[in-house]
C-alpha positions in Angstrom: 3.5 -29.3 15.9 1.7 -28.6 19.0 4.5 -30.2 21.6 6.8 -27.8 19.9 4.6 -24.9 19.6 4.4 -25.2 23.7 7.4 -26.7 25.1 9.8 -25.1 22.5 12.2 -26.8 20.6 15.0 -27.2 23.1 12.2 -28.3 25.9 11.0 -31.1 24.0 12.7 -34.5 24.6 12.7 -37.5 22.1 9.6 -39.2 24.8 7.7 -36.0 24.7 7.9 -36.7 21.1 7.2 -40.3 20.8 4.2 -39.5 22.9 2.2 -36.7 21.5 3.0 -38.5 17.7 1.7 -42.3 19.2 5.6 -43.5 17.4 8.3 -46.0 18.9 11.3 -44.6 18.6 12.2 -47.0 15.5 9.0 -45.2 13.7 9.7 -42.0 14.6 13.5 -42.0 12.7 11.7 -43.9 9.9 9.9 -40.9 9.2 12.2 -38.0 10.5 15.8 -38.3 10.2 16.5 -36.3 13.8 14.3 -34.1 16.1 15.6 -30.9 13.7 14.1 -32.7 11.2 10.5 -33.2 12.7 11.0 -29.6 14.2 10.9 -28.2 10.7 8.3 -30.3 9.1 6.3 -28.7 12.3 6.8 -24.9 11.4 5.6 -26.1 7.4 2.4 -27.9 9.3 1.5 -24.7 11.4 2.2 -22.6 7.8 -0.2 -24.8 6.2 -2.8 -24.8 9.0 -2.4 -21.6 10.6 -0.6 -18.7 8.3 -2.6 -19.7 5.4 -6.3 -19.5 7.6 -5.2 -16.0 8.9 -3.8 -15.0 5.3 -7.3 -16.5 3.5 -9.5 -15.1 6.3 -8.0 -11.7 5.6 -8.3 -12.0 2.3 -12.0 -12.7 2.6 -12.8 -10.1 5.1 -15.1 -7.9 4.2 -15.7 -6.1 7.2 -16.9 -2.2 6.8 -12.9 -1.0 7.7 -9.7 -1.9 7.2 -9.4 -1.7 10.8 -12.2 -4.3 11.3 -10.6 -6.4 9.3 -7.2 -6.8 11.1 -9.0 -6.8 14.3 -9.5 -10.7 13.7 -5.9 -11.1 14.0 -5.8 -9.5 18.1 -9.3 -11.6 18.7 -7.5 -14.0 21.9 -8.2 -17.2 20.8 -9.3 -19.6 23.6 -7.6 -22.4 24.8 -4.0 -22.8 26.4 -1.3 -19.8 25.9 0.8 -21.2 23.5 1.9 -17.9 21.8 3.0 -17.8 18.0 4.6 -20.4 16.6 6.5 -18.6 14.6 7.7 -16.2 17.4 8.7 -18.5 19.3 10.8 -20.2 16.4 12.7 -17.3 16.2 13.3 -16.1 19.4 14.9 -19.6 20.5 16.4 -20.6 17.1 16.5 -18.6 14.3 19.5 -16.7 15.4 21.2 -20.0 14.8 19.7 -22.3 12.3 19.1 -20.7 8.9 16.6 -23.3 8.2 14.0 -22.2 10.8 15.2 -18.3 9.9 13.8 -19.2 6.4 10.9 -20.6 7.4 9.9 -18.1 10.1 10.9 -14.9 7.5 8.3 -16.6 4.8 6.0 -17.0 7.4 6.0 -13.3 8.9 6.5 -12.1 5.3 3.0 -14.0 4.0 1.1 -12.1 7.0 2.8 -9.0 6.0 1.8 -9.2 2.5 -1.9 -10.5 3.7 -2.1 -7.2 5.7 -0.9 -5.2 3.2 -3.8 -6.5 1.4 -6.6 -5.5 3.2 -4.8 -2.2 3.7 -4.8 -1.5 -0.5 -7.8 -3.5 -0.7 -9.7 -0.4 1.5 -7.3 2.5 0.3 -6.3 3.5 3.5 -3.9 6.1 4.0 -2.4 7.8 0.7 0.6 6.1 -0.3 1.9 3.0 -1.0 5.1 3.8 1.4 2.5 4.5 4.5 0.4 1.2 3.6 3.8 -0.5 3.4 5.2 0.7 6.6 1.8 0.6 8.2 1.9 -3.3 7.3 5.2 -3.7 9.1 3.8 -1.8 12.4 0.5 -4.0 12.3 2.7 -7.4 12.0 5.0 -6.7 14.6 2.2 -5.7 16.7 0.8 -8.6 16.3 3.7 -10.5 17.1 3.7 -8.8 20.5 0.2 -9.5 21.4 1.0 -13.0 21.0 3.8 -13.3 22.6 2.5 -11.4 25.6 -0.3 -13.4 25.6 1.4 -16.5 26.6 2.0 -15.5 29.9 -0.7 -12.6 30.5 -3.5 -11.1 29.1 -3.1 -9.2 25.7 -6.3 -7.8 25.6 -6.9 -4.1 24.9 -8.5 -1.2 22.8 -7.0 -3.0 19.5 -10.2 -1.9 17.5 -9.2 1.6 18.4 -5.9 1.6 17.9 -5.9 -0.2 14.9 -8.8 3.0 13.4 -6.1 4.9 14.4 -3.4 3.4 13.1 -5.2 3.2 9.1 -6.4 6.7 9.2 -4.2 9.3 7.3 -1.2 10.6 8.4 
């Protein structure tokens, strides 16, 4: 997952593969029928690992604001820029593999829905529509911030904007 997550899927060779998994090339196609194959089985490894701890940890927030809450998802995590997985998925392939479309959509729409969450959870703004749309605005936000902050630094007012962003309209 994590060769892919950095290189991309078209900049990681068969060797950079074999290496980061410890696997002769005999193993490797014993377990994975191409590099597609291990590609895919890497976006349902970083759903398992990483969409499900952001959707449980904003399902257990419980943070004074809605706004705290979804705050943990602009917190810059330390460590190399890697981005978002599932940005990254479908910026260089989702356009033309259906399979990785699929996966990335369920991904993005799990986060949505976990957002949504904490937005109805805290009864911000008055309608479902707003918390709906809001949802959408926060996701894609945060979709920015991480691809931005794979090449610079993302950091900013989010606790503000975000107190913004959940108050009524």
């Amino acid at each position: 997952m994590h060769i892919f997550w950095r290189q991309g899927y078209q900049g990681t060779t068969l060797p950079d593969l074999l290496t980061a998994m410890g696997l002769t090339r005999g193993s490797f196609y014993k377990a994975f029928k191409d590099k597609e194959t291990a590609y895919l089985q890497a976006l349902d490894q970083y759903d398992q690992a990483v969409v499900s701890k952001t959707v449980e940890t904003l399902a257990q927030c419980d943070h004074a604001t809605a706004a705290e809450c979804l705050l943990q998802l602009f917190e810059t995590p330390s460590g190399p820029r890697k981005g978002c997985f599932i940005c990254n998925a479908m910026v260089e392939l989702a356009a033309d593999n259906a399979a990785v479309a699929q996966k990335a959509n369920r991904m993005a729409n799990r986060l949505q829905t976990a957002i949504r969450d904490v937005l109805d959870r805290y009864g911000v703004l008055s309608s479902d529509r707003q918390r709906s749309e809001t949802a959408h605005v926060v996701l894609h936000l945060y979709f920015g911030f991480q691809a931005i902050g794979k090449s610079a630094d993302s950091s900013g007012n989010w606790a503000e904007y975000l107190a913004e962003l959940t108050q009524e309209r």
